[in-house]
C-alpha positions in Angstrom: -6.7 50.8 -3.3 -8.0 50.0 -0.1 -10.6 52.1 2.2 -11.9 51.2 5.5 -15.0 51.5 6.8 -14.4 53.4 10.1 -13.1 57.2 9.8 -9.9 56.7 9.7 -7.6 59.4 11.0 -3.4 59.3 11.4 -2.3 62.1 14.5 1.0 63.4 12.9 3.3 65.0 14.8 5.4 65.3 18.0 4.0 63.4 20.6 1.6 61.9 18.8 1.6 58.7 20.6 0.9 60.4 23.7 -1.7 62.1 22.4 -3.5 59.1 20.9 -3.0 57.3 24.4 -5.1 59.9 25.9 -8.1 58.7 23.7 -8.1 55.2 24.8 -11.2 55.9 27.0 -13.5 57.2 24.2 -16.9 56.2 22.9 -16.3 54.7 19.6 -13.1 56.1 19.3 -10.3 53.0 18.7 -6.6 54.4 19.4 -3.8 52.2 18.0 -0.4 53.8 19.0 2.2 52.4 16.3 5.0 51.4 18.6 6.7 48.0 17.3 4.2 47.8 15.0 4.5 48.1 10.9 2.2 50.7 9.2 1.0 47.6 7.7 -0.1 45.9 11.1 -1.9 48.9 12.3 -4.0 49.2 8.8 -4.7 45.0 9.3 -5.9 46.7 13.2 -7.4 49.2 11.6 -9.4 47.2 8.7 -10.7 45.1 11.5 -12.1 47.9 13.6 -16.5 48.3 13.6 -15.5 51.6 15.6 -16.6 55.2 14.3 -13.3 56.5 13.9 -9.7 54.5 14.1 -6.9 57.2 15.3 -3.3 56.3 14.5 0.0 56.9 14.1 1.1 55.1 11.7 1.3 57.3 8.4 1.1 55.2 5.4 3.0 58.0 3.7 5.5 58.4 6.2 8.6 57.3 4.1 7.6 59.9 1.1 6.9 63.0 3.8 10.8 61.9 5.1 12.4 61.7 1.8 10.5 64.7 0.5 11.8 67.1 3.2 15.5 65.7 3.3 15.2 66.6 -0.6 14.5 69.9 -0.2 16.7 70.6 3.2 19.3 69.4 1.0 19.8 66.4 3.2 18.6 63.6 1.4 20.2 60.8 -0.5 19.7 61.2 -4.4 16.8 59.1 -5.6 15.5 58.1 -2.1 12.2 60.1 -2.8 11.3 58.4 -5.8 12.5 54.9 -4.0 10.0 56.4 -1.1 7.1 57.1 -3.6 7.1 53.8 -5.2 7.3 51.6 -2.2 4.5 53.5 -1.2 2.7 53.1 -4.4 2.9 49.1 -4.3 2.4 49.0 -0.2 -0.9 51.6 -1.2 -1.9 48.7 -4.7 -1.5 45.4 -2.9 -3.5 47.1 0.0 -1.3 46.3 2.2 -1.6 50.5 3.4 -4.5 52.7 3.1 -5.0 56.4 2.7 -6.3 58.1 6.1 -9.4 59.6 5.8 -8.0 62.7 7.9 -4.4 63.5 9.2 -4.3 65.9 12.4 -1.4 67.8 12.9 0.2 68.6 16.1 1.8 72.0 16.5 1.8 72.5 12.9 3.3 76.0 13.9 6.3 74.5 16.0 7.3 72.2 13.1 10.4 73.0 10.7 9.4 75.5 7.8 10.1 72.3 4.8 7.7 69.5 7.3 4.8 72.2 7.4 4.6 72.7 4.1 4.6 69.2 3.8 1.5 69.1 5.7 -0.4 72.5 4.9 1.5 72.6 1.6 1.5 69.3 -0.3 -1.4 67.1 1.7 -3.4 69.7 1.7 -3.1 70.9 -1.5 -4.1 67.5 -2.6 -7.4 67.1 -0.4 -7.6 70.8 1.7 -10.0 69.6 4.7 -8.6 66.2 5.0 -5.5 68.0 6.8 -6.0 69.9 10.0 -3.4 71.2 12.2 -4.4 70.7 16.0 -3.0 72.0 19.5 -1.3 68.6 20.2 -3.7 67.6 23.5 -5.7 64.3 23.4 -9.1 66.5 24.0 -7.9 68.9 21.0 -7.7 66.2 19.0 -11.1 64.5 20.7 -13.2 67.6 20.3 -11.7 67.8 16.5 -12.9 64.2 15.5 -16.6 65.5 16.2 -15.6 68.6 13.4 -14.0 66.8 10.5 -15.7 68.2 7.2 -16.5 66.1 4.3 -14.3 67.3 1.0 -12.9 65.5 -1.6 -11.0 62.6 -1.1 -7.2 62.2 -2.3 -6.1 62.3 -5.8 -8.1 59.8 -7.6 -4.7 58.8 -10.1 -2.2 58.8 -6.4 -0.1 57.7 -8.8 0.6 60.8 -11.1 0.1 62.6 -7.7 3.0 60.9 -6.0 5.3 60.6 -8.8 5.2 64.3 -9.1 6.2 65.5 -5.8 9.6 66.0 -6.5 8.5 69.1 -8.9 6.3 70.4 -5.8 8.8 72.9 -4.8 7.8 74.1 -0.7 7.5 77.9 0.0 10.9 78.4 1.2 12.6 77.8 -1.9 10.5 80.4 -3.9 11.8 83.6 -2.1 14.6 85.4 -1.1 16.1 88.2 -2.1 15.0 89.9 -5.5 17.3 90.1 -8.0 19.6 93.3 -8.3 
């Protein structure tokens, strides 16, 4: 599976796209907002890029985080997630997506309870300081790029990964009230 050779980092959240704007004007920085564009285009963008770090919005795993939260809010159609997950897994082989080295997330505190533990649940869990929730300004997120740790990169076998996330079970569901 594919990996670029700038830092790679998807913004995730509301606003987003503003918030990538905002860092049009920075040294070695390259901002692709997604608009029209595929999630396939903006890695082809991206892949072409000799900047230090490529910010986007474009999640390559945008489809599974959807699919993943409608199945736990109950909303989702039955076997969209695992349709999600292996679109995702031949978009992720035939390189036609690639794995962000880093996602930000905006107002990680604002977001429903099922997408943060998406983010600070599941991503996380899979690579810890590749996901970091940010106050969703353009210099949050500028001042941020110059912090970004080194850890371990996503699960080497994505595939076992992805294909289990339908057992990964976000916080919500495991409490309530104790048994009488």
């Amino acid at each position: 599976m594919r990996r670029l050779s700038s830092t790679v980092v998807v913004v995730a959240g509301d606003g987003a796209a503003d918030v990538i704007a905002g860092l049009d004007d920075r040294h070695n920085v390259y901002a692709i907002r997604r608009g029209e564009r595929t999630a396939a285009e903006v890695t082809d963008l991206a892949a072409r890029s000799a900047a230090t770090y490529v910010v986007h919005d474009a999640d390559p795993l945008a489809d599974v985080a959807a699919a993943w939260t409608a199945y736990f809010d109950g909303t989702g159609v039955v076997g969209a997630l695992e349709v999600a997950i292996e679109a995702a897994l031949a978009d992720l082989r035939a390189d036609r997506l690639a794995l962000p080295d880093y996602y930000l997330v905006l107002e990680s505190g604002d977001m429903p309870q099922t997408w943060r533990h998406w983010w600070l649940g599941v991503l996380a869990g899979a690579a810890p300081v590749r996901v970091v929730p940010v106050p969703a300004s353009s210099s949050a997120v500028a001042h941020e790029l110059g912090r970004l740790a080194a850890g371990r990169w996503w699960p080497s076998d994505l595939e076992t990964w992805l294909r289990g996330l339908p057992k990964v079970v976000p916080d919500q569901l495991l409490t309530g009230p104790a048994p009488s």
